[in-house]
C-alpha positions as a LaTeX table, in Angstrom:
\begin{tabular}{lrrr}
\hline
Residue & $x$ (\AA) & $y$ (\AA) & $z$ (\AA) \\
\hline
Unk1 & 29.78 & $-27.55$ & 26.84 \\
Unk2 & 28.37 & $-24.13$ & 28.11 \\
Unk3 & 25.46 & $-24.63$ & 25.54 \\
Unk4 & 24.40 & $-27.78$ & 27.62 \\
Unk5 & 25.03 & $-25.78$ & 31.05 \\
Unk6 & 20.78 & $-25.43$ & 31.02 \\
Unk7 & 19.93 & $-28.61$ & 30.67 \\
Unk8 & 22.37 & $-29.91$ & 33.56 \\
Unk9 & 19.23 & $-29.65$ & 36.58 \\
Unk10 & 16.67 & $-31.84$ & 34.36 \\
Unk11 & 19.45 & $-34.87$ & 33.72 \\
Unk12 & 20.36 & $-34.77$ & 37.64 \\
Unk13 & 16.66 & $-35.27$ & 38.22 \\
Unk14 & 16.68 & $-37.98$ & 35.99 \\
Unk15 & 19.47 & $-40.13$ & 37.23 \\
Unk16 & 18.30 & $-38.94$ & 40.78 \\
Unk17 & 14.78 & $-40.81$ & 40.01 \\
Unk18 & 16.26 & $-43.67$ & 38.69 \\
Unk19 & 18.69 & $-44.61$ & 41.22 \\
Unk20 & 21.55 & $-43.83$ & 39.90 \\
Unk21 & 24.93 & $-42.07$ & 41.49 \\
Unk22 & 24.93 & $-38.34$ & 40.08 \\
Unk23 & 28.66 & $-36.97$ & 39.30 \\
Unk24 & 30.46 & $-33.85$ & 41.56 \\
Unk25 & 31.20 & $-32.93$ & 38.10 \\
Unk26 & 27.70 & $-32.41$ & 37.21 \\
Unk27 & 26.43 & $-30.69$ & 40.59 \\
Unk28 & 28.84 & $-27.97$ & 39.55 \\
Unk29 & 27.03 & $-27.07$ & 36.75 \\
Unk30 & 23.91 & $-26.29$ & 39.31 \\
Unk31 & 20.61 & $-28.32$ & 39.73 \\
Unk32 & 18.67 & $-25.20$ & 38.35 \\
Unk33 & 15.67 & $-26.94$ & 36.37 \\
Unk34 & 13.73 & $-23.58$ & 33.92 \\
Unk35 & 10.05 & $-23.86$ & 34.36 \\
Unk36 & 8.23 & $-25.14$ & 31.68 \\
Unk37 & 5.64 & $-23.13$ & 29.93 \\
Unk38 & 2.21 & $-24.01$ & 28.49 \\
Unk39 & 1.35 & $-22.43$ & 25.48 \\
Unk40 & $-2.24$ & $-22.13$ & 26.85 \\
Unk41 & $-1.51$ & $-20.54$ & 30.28 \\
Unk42 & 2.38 & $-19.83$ & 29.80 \\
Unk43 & 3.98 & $-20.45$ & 33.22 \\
Unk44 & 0.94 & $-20.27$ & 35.53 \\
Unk45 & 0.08 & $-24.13$ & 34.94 \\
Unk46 & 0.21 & $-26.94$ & 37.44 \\
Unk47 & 2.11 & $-30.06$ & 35.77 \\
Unk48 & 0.63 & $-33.35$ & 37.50 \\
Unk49 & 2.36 & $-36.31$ & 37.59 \\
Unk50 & 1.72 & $-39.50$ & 36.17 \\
Unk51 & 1.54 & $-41.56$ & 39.80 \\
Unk52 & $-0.95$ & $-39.04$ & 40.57 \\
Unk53 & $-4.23$ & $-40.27$ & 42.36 \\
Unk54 & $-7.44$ & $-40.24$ & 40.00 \\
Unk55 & $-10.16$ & $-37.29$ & 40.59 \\
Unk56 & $-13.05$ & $-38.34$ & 42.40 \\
Unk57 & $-16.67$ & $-36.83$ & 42.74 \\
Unk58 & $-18.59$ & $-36.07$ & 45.27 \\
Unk59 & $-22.50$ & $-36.64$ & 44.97 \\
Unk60 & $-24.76$ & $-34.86$ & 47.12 \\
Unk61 & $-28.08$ & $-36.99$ & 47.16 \\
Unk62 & $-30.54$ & $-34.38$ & 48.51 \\
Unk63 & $-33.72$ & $-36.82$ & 48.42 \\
Unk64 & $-32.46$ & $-39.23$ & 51.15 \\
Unk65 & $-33.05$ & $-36.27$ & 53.28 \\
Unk66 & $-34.83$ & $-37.57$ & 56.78 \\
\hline
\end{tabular}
C-alpha cells in the first residue's frame, strides 16, 4: 500500500476533475502531486493544457503607414 502512497495526489486530481466524491481515506495519504520532468528541459518546462486557447500572431503592416 505504501508503494502506491506517491501516486495518491494525481488520482485525487482525477476524481476531483471528474466530479466525483474523493474518500477521507485517500486525503490521508496527502494530495502531494511530484512534478513531472521533460527529458529535454528536466523540470523547468511549462505543461499546457489541452482546453488551452490557440497562439495567435500579431502582424505589424508597416506600409499602411499615413
Amino acid at each position: 500500500m505504501k508503494e502506491n502512497k506517491a501516486l495518491s495526489g494525481e488520482l485525487i486530481n482525477v476524481l476531483r476533475e471528474a466530479g466525483q466524491n474523493v474518500p477521507t481515506n485517500l486525503l490521508n495519504f496527502g494530495t502531494h502531486v511530484k512534478k513531472k520532468e521533460s527529458k529535454l528541459y528536466g523540470a523547468h518546462f511549462k505543461e499546457i493544457s489541452a482546453d488551452a486557447p490557440k497562439a495567435t500572431k500579431i502582424t505589424f503592416d508597416s506600409d499602411n503607414e499615413d
